[in-house]
C-alpha positions in Angstrom: 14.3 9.2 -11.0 13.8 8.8 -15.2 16.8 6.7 -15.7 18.2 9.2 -17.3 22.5 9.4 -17.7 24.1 10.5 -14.9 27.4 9.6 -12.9 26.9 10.6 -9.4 24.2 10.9 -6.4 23.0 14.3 -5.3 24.2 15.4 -2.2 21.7 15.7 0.1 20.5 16.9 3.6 17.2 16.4 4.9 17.4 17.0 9.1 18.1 16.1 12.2 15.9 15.9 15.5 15.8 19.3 17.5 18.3 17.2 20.6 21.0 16.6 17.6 21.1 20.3 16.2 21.7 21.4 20.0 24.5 18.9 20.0 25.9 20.1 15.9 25.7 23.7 17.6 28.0 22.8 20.4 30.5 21.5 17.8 31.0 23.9 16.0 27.7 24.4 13.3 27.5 27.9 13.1 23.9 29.4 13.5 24.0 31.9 11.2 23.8 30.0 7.7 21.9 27.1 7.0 22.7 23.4 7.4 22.6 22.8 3.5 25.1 25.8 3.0 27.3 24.5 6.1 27.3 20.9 4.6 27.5 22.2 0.9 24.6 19.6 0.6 20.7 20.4 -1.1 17.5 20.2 0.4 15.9 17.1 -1.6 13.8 19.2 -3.7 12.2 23.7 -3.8 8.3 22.8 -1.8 5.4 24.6 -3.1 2.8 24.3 -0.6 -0.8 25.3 0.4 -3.0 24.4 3.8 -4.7 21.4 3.2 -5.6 20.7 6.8 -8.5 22.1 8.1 -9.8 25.3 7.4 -10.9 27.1 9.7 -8.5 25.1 12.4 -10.6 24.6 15.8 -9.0 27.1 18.5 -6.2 26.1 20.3 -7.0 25.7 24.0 -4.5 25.5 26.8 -6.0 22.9 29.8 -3.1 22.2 31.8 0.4 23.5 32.0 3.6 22.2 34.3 7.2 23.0 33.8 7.6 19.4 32.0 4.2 19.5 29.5 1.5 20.8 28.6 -2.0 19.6 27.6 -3.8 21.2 25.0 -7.0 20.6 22.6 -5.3 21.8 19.6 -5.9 23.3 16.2 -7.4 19.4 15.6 -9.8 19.3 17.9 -7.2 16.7 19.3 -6.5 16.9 23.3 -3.1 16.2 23.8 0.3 16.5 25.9 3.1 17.8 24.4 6.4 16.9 26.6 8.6 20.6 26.6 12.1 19.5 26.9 12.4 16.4 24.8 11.4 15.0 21.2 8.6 13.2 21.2 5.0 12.0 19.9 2.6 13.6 22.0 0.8 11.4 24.2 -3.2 11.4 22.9 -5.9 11.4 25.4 -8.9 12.7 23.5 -10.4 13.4 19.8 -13.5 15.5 18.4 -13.5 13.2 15.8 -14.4 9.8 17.2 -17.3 8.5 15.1 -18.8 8.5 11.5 -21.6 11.3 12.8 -18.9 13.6 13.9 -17.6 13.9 10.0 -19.7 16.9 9.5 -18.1 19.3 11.5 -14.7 18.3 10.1 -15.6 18.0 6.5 -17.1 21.1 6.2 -13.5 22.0 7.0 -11.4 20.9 4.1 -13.0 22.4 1.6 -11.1 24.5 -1.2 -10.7 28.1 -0.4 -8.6 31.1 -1.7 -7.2 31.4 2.5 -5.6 28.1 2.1 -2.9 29.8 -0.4 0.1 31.6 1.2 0.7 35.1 0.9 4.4 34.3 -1.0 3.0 32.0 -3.2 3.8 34.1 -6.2 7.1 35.0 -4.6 8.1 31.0 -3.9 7.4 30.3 -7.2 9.4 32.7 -9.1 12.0 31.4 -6.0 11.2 27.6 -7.5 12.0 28.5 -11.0 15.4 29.4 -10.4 16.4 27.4 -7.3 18.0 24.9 -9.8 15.9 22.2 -7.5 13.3 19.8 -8.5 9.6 21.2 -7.8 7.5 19.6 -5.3 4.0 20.1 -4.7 2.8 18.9 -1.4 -0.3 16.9 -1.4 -2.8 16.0 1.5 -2.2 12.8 3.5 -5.2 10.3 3.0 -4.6 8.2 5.6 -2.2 9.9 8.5 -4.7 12.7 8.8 -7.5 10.4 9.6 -5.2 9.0 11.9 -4.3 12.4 13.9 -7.8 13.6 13.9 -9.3 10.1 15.1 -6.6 8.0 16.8 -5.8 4.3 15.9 -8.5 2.8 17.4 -11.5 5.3 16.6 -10.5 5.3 13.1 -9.9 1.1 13.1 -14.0 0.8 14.4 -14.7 3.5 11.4 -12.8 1.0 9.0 -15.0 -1.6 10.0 -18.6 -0.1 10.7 -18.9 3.1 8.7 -16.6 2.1 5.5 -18.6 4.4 3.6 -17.5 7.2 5.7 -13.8 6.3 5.4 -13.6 6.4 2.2 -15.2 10.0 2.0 -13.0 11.1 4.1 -10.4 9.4 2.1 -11.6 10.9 -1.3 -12.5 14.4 0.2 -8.8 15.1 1.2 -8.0 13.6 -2.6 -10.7 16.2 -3.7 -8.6 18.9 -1.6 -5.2 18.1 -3.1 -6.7 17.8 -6.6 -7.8 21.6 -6.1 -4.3 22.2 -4.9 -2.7 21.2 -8.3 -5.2 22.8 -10.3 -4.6 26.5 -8.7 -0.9 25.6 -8.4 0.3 23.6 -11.5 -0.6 26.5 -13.9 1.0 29.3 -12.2 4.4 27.2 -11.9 6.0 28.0 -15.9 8.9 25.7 -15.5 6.6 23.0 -14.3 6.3 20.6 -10.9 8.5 17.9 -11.2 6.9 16.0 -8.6 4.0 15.4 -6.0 4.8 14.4 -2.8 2.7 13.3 0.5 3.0 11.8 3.8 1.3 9.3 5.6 3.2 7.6 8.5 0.7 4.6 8.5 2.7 2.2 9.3 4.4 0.7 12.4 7.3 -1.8 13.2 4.8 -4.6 12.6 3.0 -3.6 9.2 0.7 -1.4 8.5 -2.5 0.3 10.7 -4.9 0.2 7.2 -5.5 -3.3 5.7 -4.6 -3.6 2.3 -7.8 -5.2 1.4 -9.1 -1.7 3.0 -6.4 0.1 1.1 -7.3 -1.2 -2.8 -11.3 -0.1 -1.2 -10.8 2.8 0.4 -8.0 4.5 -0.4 -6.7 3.7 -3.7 -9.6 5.4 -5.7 -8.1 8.7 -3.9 -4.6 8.0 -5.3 -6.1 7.2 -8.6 -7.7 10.5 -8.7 -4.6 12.4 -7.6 -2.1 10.8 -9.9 -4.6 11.7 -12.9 -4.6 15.3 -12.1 -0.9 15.5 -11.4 -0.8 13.6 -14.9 -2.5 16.4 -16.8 -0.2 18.6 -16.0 2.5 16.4 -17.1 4.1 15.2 -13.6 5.2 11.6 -13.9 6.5 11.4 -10.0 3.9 11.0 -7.0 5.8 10.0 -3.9 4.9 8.9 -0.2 6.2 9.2 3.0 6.1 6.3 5.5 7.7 5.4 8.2 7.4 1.4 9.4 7.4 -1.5 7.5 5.7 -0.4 4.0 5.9 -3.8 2.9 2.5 -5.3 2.5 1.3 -1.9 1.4 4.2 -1.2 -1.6 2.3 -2.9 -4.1 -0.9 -1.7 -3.5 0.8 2.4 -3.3 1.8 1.3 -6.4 -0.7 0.0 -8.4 -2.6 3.2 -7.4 -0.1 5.3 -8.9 2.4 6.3 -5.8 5.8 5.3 -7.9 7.9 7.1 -5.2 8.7 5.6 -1.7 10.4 7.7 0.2 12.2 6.7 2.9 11.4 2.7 3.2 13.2 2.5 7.1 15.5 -0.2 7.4 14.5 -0.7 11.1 14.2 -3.9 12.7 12.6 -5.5 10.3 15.2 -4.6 7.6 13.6 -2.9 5.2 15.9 -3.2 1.8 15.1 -1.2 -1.2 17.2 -3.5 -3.3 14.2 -6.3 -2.6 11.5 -4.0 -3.6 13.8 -3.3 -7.0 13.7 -7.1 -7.7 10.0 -7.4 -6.7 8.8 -4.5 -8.5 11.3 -3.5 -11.1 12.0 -0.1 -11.9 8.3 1.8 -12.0 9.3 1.7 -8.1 11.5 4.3 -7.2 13.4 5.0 -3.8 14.6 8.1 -2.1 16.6 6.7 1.1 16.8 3.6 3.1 20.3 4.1 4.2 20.3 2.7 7.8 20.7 5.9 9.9 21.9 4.4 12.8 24.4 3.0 11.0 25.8 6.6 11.2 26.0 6.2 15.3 28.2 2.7 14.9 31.0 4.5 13.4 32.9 5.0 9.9 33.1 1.2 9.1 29.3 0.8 9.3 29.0 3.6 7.3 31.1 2.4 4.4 28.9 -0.7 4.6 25.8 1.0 3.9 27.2 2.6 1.0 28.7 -0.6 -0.5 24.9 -2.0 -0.1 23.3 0.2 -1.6 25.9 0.8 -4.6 23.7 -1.3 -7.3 20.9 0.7 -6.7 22.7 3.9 -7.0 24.2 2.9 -10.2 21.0 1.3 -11.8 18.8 4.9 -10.8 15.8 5.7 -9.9 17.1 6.0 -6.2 18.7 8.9 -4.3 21.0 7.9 -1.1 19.7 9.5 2.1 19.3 8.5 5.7 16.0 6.5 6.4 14.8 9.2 8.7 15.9 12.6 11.0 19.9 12.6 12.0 19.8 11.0 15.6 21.6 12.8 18.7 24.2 10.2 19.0 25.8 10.8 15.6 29.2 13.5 15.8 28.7 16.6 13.6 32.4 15.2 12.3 30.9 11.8 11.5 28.2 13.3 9.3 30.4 15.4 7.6 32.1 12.2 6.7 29.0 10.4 5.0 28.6 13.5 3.0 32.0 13.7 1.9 32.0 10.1 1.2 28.6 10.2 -1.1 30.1 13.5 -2.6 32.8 11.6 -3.6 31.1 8.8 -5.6 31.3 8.2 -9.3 28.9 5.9 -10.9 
């Protein structure tokens, strides 16, 4: 990610969806080690953590209950149903959180607090120090939050008639995650290597914020978090988005987000080596390998290596599915791709 010297990619395994595991299992993944150990692969990077959702949570509540779902107002004050036997975004039918005057209840809620730290926090850092992994700190979403607690089109009218309120709710999860580095940073001796967030704002189409609302908005958040990560010397602040990032890459960047992570090639082809030319190398990638490629066999998977190949070799990019394993690829056939990025020299 510095441009450092180096001659090969890390190995790496992020997951797969819970239907593709089931299907791993009946090939012959054993249970009783983990899939990084199985695949002699790393986890991208040792996560340090705290809870920077809301605190207290609302109560979950169970309203109705069939052998296929179940509806519940969850921990977000979000009503929901939650399909049982199958992967899938829950279907939203209702939200606490619907206008600028319901705020209150749910600022009060993400405010720093000594509860929000996890009982192993000592313990996962000493574990961080010596993982021989990079250190992440995970930092608040400042968008997808909204977005769970509100739904698209509550928090689109908020974008629109209370911007004021949009950007405090922007800025008071910044606030959050800037209290997150300050208790964590100084604790960790090595040092985080890297602050990383998710989002999920965008779709197959572009993006659910504007980026006129974005550079408003939301940037000044980003801002503030990359200045505190900064002080403790972290040069890395990444994002996670799924969708066409496009028309928001620039404007991540400019506020300081210098990591996009996984930029989907999708339908609407999302290529990393475009972003390289349009933004040079302050832009960094982790992913973008077509993942369905790994369904269409061995010769589509060569292809997506060769494609990517002058972004491996010019850095400041890590090879990696563009999102979770899929059911339809072979436990055999992801072996494979490992095997084949294990074996590349740069």
């Amino acid at each position: 990610m510095h441009y450092g010297e180096f001659d090969r990619m890390p190995v790496c395994h992020w997951a797969g969806w819970t239907e593709t595991r089931t299907r791993w299992v009946a090939e012959g993944l054993p249970t009783d080690i983990s899939e990084q150990q199985f695949f002699n692969a790393n986890p991208l990077w040792f996560g340090l953590w705290t809870n920077l959702g809301l605190y207290p949570a609302f109560e979950e509540t169970v309203l109705e209950e069939t052998a296929e779902y179940r509806i519940v107002r969850d921990r977000d004050g979000v009503t929901c149903q939650h399909w049982k036997n199958k992967s899938c975004i829950p279907h939203y039918m209702d939200f606490t959180l619907k206008t600028a005057k319901d705020w209150d209840e749910y600022k009060k809620r993400l405010q720093p607090h000594p509860g929000r730290l996890p009982a192993d926090l000592d313990a996962r850092i000493a574990q961080a120090e010596t993982a021989g992994l990079p250190v992440e700190l995970e930092l608040a979403s400042l968008m997808g939050l909204i977005r769970n607690w509100m739904g698209v089109q509550n928090m689109s009218y908020l974008m629109y008639d209370d911007r004021d309120v949009y950007a405090d709710m922007v800025m008071t999860l910044a606030d959050l995650s800037c209290w997150a580095v300050d208790t964590i940073a100084p604790r960790v001796k090595s040092g985080i290597d890297y602050g990383h967030g998710w989002e999920d704002i965008c779709g197959k189409t572009g993006p659910l914020v504007s980026p006129a609302i974005f550079d408003e908005c939301v940037a000044p958040g980003y801002h503030k978090v990359r200045a505190r990560l900064e002080a403790y010397g972290v040069k890395l602040m990444g994002v996670d988005s799924d969708g066409d990032v496009s028309a928001l890459a620039g404007h991540w960047l400019a506020a300081g987000v210098n990591v996009q992570f996984p930029i989907e090639v999708g339908t609407w082809k999302g290529d990393a080596a475009r972003y390289r030319k349009q933004y040079g190398r302050e832009l960094r990638v982790i992913g973008n390998f077509d993942k369905l490629a790994l369904e269409r066999g061995r010769h589509a998977v060569t292809a997506e290596i060769e494609r990517l190949m002058p972004l491996m070799r010019d850095g400041g990019f890590i090879i990696l599915p563009d999102h979770l394993i899929t059911p339809g690829v072979a436990l055999d056939d992801y072996r494979w791709y490992l095997d084949r990025v294990r074996e590349l020299r740069l």
